[in-house]
N, C-alpha and C positions, 0 to 999 in steps of 0.2 A: 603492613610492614613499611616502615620508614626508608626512603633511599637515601643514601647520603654519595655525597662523589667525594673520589679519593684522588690524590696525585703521586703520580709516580716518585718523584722528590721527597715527598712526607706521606707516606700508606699509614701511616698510622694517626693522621689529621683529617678527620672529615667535617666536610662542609655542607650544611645544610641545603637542598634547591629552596628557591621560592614556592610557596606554597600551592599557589595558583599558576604553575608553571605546565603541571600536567593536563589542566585544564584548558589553559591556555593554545598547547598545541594540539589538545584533543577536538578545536574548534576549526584547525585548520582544514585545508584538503591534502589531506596527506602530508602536512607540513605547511603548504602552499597557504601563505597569510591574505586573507582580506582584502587592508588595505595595503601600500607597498613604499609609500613614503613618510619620513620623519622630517619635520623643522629643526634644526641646528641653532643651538645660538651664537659660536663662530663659524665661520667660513672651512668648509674640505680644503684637503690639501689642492684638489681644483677649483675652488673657491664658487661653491654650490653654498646654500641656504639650506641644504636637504641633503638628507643622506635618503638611497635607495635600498629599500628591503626586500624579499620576495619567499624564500625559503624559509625555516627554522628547524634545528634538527629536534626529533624524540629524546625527550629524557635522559635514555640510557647511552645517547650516540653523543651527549655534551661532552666536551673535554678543554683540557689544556694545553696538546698536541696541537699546532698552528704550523708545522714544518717548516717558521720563523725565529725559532727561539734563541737561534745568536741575534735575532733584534731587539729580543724582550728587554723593555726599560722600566716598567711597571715595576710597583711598590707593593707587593699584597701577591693574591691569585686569583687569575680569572678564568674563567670555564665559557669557552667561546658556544656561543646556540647560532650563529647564524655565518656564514663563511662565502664571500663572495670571489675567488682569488687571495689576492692578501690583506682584503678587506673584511674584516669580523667585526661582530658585535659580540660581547662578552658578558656575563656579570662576575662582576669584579670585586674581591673580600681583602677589607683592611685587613681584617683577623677572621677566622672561622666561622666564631659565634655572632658577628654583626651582618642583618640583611643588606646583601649587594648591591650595589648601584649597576646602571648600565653602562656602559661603556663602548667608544666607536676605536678602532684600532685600525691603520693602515700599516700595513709592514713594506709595504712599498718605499713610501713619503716618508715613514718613520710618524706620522700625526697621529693622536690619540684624546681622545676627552671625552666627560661624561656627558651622555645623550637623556639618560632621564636619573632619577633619585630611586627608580623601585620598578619592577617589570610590571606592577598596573601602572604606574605611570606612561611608562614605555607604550604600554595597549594603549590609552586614552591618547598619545599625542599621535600615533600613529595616522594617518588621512590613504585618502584613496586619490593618485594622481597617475591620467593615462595618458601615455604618450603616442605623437603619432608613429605609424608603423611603415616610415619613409627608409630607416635602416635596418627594419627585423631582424632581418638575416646577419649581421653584427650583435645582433644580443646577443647574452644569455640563455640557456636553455629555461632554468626558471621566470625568466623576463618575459621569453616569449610565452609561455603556458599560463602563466598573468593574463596576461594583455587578453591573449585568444579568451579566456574564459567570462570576462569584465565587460571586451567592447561590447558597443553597441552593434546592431545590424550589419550597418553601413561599414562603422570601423574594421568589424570582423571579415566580410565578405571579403573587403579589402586585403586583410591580413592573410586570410586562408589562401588567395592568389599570391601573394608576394611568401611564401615560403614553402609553395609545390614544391623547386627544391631543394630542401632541404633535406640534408645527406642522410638522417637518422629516422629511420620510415618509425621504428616502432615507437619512439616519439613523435612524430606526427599522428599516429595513430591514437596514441593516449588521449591527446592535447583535442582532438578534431571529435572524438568518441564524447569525451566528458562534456565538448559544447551543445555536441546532437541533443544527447539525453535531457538536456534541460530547454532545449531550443527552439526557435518559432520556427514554424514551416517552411518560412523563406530560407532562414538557417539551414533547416536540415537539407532542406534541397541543394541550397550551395555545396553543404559538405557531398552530399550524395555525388555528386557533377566533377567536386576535387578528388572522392576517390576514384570515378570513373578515369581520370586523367592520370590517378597516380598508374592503373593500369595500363592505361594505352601507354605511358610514356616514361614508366619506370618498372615495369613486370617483372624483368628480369632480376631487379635488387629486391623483391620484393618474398617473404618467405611464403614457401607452399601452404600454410594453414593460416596468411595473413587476411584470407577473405571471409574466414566462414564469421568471427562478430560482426562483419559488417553483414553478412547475410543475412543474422538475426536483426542489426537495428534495422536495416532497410527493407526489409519486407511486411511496409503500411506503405500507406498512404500520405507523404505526399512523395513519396521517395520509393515505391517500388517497382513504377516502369523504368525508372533510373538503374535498380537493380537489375533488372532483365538484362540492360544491356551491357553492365558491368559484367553479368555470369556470362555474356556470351561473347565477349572478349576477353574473358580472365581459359 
């Protein structure tokens, strides 16, 4: 069965997704893209070369609803996939029946312009650029779960100390869990050693059944005397 998206304005106007759209964020982690930057050929309203991406919504969750729309200046309809603040990326329809272009949208600045010709184009110019993790805790929640999942060793270790804390445990816990499972030993042990300190030094914010996945990942090797002493100060 075909999806088509409607708008509240015109329910009776539907507009085709791109094809390979489904595909596209079925590639993700959980939305969570790849790579996380795009080249621009003018200047952001802060006058970047690059636009930053990091999220992209499922299919069914695109829309038209921007909670900007006394700013809408656009000619056509766009059905925003990716939402950073009042920073979107759209695809954008002269008319119904023609495939969208992309488009970058600030509701901010009021800046707007097309970033690619076609959502494979969009995939292809897309790069992978990391940054250091000297302000972490000002990003993004998807900024940071980027990063943590991407760096290197070195980078990560680093990261996983500069955002102990960080006010939202069970987002830590996602963000630090999904680097374990794929991680090298020195990794996990770091992480092992940050949860230990999330206990010693934040127990109290932490929920009563926040320990038992960490009980399953860390009970191996190189990370289960680490557990012992997590359980015996949890």
């Amino acid at each position: 069965m075909t999806l088509y998206w409607q708008t509240p304005e015109h329910p009776h106007s539907s507009f085709q997704p791109p094809q390979n759209y489904d595909r596209f964020y079925h590639e993700t982690i959980d939305g969570l893209l790849a790579k996380n930057t795009l080249a621009t050929i003018e200047p952001t309203s802060y006058g970047f070369d690059f636009l930053e991406v990091y999220r992209v919504l499922p299919i069914e969750a695109v829309t038209t609803v921007t909670g900007f729309e006394h700013e809408q200046t656009l000619a056509g309809t766009t059905f925003y996939f990716a939402k950073d603040g009042p920073r979107m990326l759209g695809f954008h329809y002269r008319t119904h029946s023609i495939e969208p272009t992309v488009i970058f949208a600030d509701f901010e600045t009021l800046n707007s312009f097309q970033v690619a010709a076609s959502l494979t184009a969009f995939n292809e110019k897309l790069q992978l650029k990391l940054f250091e993790a000297t302000d972490i805790l000002t990003w993004s929640a998807d900024k940071i779960a980027f990063h943590i999942y991407h760096y290197d060793t070195t980078a990560f270790i680093h990261a996983i100390q500069a955002i102990e804390d960080y006010p939202d445990k069970n987002f830590w816990t996602t963000v630090c869990q999904r680097r374990f499972k794929r991680g090298q030993p020195l990794e996990q042990q770091a992480i092992a050693t940050a949860v230990l300190d999330q206990v010693l030094y934040f127990r109290r914010k932490l929920p009563a059944d926040w320990l038992i996945p960490w009980q399953r990942l860390l009970n191996t090797a190189p990370t289960a005397s680490t557990l012992a002493l997590i359980e015996m100060e949890w």
